[in-house]
N, C-alpha and C positions, 0 to 999 in steps of 0.2 A: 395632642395628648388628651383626648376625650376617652377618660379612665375616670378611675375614683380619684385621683385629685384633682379635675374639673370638677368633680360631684360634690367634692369635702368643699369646693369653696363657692356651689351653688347653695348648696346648703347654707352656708355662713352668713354668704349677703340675704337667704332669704328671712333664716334667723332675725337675723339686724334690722332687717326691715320691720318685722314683727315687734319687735322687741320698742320700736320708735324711734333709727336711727334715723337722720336727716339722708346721710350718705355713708358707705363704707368700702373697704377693701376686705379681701381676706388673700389668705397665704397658704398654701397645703403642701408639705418636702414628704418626700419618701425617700430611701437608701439603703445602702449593705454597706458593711466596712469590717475588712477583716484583715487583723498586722497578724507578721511574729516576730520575736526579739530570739537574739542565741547569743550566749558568755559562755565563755572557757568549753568551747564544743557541744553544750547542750541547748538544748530547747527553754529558755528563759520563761516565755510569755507567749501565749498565744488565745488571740480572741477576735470574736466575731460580733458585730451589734448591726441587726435591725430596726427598723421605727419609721414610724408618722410623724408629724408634726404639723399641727395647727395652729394658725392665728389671726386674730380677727382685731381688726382698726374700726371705731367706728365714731362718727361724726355727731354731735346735738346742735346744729345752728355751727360754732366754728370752736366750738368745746370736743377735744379729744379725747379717744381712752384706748390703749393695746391689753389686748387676754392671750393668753396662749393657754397652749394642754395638747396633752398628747392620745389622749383617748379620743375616736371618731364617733362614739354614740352620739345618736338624736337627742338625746338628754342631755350630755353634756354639749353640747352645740347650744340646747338654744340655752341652757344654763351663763355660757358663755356670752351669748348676746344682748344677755340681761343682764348680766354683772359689769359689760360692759359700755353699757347705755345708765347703769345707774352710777359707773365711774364717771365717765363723760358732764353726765348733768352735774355733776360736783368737780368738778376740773374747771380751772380760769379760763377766759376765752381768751384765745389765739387768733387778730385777726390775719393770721398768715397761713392758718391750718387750713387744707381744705386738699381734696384732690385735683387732677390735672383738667383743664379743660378738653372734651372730646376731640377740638381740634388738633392736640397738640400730642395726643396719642399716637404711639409705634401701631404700623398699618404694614401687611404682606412682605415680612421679613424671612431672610435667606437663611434659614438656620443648618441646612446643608454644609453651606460655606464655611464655618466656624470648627466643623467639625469637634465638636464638644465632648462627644463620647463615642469610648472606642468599640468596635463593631467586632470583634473578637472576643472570646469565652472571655468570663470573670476568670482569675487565678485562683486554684487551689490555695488552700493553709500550707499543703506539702510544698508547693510548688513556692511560696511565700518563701518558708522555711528554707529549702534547699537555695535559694536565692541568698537568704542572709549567711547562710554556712558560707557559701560560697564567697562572699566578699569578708566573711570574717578570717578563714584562710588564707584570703591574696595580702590581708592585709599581715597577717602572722607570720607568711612567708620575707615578708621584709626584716633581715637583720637587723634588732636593735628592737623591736615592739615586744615590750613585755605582756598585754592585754588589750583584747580588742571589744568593745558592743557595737553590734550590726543587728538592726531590722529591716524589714519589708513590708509593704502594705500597700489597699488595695480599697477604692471606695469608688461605689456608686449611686450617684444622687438623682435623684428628678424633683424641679421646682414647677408649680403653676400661681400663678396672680390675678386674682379677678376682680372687678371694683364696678360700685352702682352707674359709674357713668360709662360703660361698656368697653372698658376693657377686658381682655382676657388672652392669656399667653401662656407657654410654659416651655421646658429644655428640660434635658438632663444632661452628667454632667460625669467623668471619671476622671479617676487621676491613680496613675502608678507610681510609687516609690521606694528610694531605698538608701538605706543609709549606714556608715561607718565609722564611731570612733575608736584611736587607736590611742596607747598610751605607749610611751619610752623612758624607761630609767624607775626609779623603788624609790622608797620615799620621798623629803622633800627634793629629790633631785627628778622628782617627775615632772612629764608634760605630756602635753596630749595634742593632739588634733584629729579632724575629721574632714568627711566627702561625703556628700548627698548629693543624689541626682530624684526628680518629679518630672512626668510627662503624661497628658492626657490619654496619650497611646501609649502601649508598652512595646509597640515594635521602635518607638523612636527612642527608647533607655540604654544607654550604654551598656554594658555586661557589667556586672555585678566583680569579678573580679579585675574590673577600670576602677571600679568606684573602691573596692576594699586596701587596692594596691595604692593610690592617690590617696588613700588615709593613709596609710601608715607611712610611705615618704615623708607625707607632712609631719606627721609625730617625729619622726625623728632626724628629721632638719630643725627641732627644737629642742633636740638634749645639748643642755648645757647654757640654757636661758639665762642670759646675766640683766641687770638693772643697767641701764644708758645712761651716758653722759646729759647733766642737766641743760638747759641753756636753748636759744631760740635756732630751730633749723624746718629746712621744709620734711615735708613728710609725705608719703605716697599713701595711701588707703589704695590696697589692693583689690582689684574687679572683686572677689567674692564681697566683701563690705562697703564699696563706694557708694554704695545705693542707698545706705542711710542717710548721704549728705544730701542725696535729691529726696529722701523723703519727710527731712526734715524741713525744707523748701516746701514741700509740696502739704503739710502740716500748716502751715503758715500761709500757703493759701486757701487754704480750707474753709467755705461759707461760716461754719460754724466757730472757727475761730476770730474769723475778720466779725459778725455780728455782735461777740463777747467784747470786739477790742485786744482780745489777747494773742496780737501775733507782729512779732518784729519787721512784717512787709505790710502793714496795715497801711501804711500810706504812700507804698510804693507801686502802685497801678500806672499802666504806660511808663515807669523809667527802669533803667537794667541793673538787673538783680543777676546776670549772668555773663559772661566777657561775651563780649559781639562773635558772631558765630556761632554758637550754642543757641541750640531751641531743644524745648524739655516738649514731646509730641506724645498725645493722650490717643490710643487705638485700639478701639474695645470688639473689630473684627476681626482682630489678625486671628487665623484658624489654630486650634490644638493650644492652646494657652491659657490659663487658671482665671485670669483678666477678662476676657471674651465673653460676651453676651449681647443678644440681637435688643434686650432693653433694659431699662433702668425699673429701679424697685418702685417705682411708681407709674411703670407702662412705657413711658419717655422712648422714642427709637435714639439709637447709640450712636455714634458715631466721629471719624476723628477731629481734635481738634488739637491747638496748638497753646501749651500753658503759659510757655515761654517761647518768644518769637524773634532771635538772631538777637538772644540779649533781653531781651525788654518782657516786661510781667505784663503779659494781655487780657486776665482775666483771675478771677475766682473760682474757685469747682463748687457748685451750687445744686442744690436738690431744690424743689418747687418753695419751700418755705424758707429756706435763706434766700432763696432770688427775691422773695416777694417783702422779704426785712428790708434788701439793700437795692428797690428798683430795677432789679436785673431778672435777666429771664434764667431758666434752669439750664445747666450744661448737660443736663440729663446724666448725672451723676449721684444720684441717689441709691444707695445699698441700703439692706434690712435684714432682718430677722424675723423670725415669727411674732416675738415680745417686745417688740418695740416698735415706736414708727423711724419712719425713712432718716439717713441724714448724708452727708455728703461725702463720697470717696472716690477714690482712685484705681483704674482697671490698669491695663498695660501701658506702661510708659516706657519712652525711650529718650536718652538724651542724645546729642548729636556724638559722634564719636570724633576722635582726634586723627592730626595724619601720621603720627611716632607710636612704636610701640611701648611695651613697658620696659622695655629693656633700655630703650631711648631714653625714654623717663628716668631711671633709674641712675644713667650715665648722666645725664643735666642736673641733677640737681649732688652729685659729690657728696656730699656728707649731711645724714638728713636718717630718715627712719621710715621704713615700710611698715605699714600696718596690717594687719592678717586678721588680729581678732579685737573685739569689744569687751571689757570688764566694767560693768554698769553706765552710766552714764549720767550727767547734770546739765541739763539743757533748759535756759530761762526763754520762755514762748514769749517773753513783751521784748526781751533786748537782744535776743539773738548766742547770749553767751554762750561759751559751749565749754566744756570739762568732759573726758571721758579717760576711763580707764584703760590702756592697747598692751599689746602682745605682737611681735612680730620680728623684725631683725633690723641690725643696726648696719648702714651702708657706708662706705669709705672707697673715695674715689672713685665713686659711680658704681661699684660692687659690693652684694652684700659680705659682710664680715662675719658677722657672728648671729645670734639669737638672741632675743629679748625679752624679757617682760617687771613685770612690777614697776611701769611705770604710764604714766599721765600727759596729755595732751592739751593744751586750751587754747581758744580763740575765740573769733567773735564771728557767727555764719554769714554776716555780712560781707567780710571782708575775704573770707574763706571761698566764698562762690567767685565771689568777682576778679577773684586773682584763680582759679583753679585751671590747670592745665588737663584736659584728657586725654588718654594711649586710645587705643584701635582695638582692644583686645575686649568688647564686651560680647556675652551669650548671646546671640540673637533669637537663640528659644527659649529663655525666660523670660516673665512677667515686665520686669523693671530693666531694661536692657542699658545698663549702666557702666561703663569701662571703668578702669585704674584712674584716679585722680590723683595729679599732685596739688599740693599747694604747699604754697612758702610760709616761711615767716612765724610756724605754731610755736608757742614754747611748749617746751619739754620738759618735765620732771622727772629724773630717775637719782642717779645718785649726789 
């Protein structure tokens, strides 16, 4: 990618240099992005944004400072490098701050393989448009959907990263979408649901009228939502939301949490946080997937690793300056932004899948509650407690019965991992590849 955003972030370090930094990085995104929305047969919304985006990290001794801006003048460059070398010299030192050592640099990555961005025309606005007609339709077509909103959209990124100790890299990066919700029934006797489908390619997107008909099914397998019986039963968290439970896991192993103290597995390194069998596996080249990149936001090469290893908590997700707080080296999981520096996240995971489907699932656990959707949530990060709001249906003798909502869930995510059962039925083309979980024993509150 030797264009202007190699140039915007030679520019920057030389800036920096200038200006008295010790060491720095800089950061230079380019993109297109254009949706459109359509209700009740017309054209709701329809927009397109272009831009740049600059930013520059810069070091005084192990005192840090991030600037951003979106203008690529010379003037504003070295303006930039001076405001932020005189943030720096007035910032506490950190002696954890600093960039990667040379040796520990991403070197001759396969960025072929990852396939990142799709190599076919951008999509028109029309072509956007008739895309969301089209699933707002399939979706309308279903008896019982009183109103539907469907959009479309369409973005293309390019990032590069350059830093004084000679790194320099960059990708770019697309993603098609589209989406549908549907509503069933007139006032408060509404309900609603939705389908979205995201893929870096648009020949691998379902048709538009999969996705608009899959909404409005769901809407209206929930007319007639009643409040549930109170009282302790298991619960299924269905494949589309089961992936909160692993990401609240994966929250709690977070450098950045475990350094504050504030995480209910802080003291659980090497023992099981998950039933023997399950491993939670972290793999940032699978090709075509939102997750996927050849390096980390601080150069770091990527590659897989295991969070959770047949049960047992193997590690932290660490960026260069929590490894260097808690004596451990970087997982090479550092994500950023232009205005900020680095901190530590999570690309594609996938947890081990089960040998039963959810239908299996479904029949095991006889009277209990499937869940579909989330209404807020209360999650204590020191004790693991857990409260959330759900939506879904009420199951009797291993079938569901009826439809649900206005009602609450709690546990404690401890006990909730350790006893959780998985089905077989998770996406293996999303990000977080996460099946239907049960587990036992939540209370319940409805009526």
């Amino acid at each position: 990618m030797a264009d202007r955003l190699e140039a915007l972030t030679d520019a920057l370090l030389s800036a920096a240099r200038s200006a008295g930094a010790t060491a720095a990085d800089a950061m230079a995104l380019d993109g297109t992005a254009i949706s459109a929305d359509v209700r009740q047969g017309r054209l709701e919304q329809a927009e397109r944004a272009e831009g740049v985006e600059i930013g520059l990290r810069v070091f005084v001794g192990q005192r840090q400072a991030c600037v951003s801006a979106s203008d690529q003048s010379a003037r504003t460059i070295a303006d930039m490098a001076e405001r932020a070398v005189a943030m720096a010299r007035e910032a506490p030192e950190d002696d954890t701050a600093g960039l990667a050592d040379p040796s520990q640099l991403a070197k001759g990555w396969d960025l072929a393989s990852l396939e990142l961005t799709d190599p076919a025309e951008d999509p028109s606005a029309a072509a956007l448009e008739a895309g969301a007609r089209a699933a707002e339709a399939a979706a309308l077509a279903v008896k019982g959907v009183s109103q539907v909103e469907a959009g479309a959209a369409f973005s293309r990124r390019r990032l590069f990263l350059a830093a004084s100790n000679g790194f320099a890299g960059g990708y770019a990066r697309s993603s098609h979408s589209l989406s549908a919700m549907a509503i069933t029934g007139e006032g408060l006797a509404m309900e609603r649901d939705w389908a979205a489908e995201s893929r870096a390619w648009g020949a691998d997107m379902p048709s538009a009228e999969e996705i608009g008909g899959r909404a409005g099914d769901r809407a209206v397998a929930r007319a007639g939502a009643r409040r549930p019986k109170t009282g302790a039963y298991p619960v299924l968290f269905d494949e589309r939301i089961s992936s909160s439970l692993v990401g609240h896991l994966l929250s709690a192993v977070n450098g950045m949490s475990i350094v504050r103290g504030a995480s209910w597995l802080r003291d659980k390194l090497g023992q099981q946080v998950l039933p023997k069998g399950l491993s939670i596996t972290e793999d940032p080249t699978r090709p075509r997937l939102s997750g996927s990149r050849p390096f980390d936001g601080e150069g770091l090469p990527t590659g897989v690793r295991q969070i959770v290893a047949d049960g047992m908590l193997t590690g932290w997700t660490l960026d260069l300056s929590t490894g260097r707080r808690l004596g451990m080296q970087s997982t090479a999981s550092a994500s950023r932004n232009v205005s900020s520096p680095p901190a530590p996240g999570n690309g594609n995971i996938a947890l081990t899948q089960g040998a039963h489907s959810r239908e299996d699932l479904l029949s095991d656990m006889g009277t209990g509650l499937l869940v579909t959707g989330f209404i807020g949530a209360s999650i204590n990060p020191n004790t693991g407690d857990y409260s959330r709001g759900v939506s879904g249906f009420w199951v009797e003798k291993g079938e569901i019965a009826y439809p649900v909502n206005e009602c609450t869930i709690a546990g404690n995510l401890r006990d909730m991992l350790l006893a959780m059962v998985p089905a077989n039925d998770a996406r293996t083309h999303l990000s977080h590849v996460v099946p239907s979980l049960l587990v036992g024993g939540l209370t319940l509150a409805g009526e």
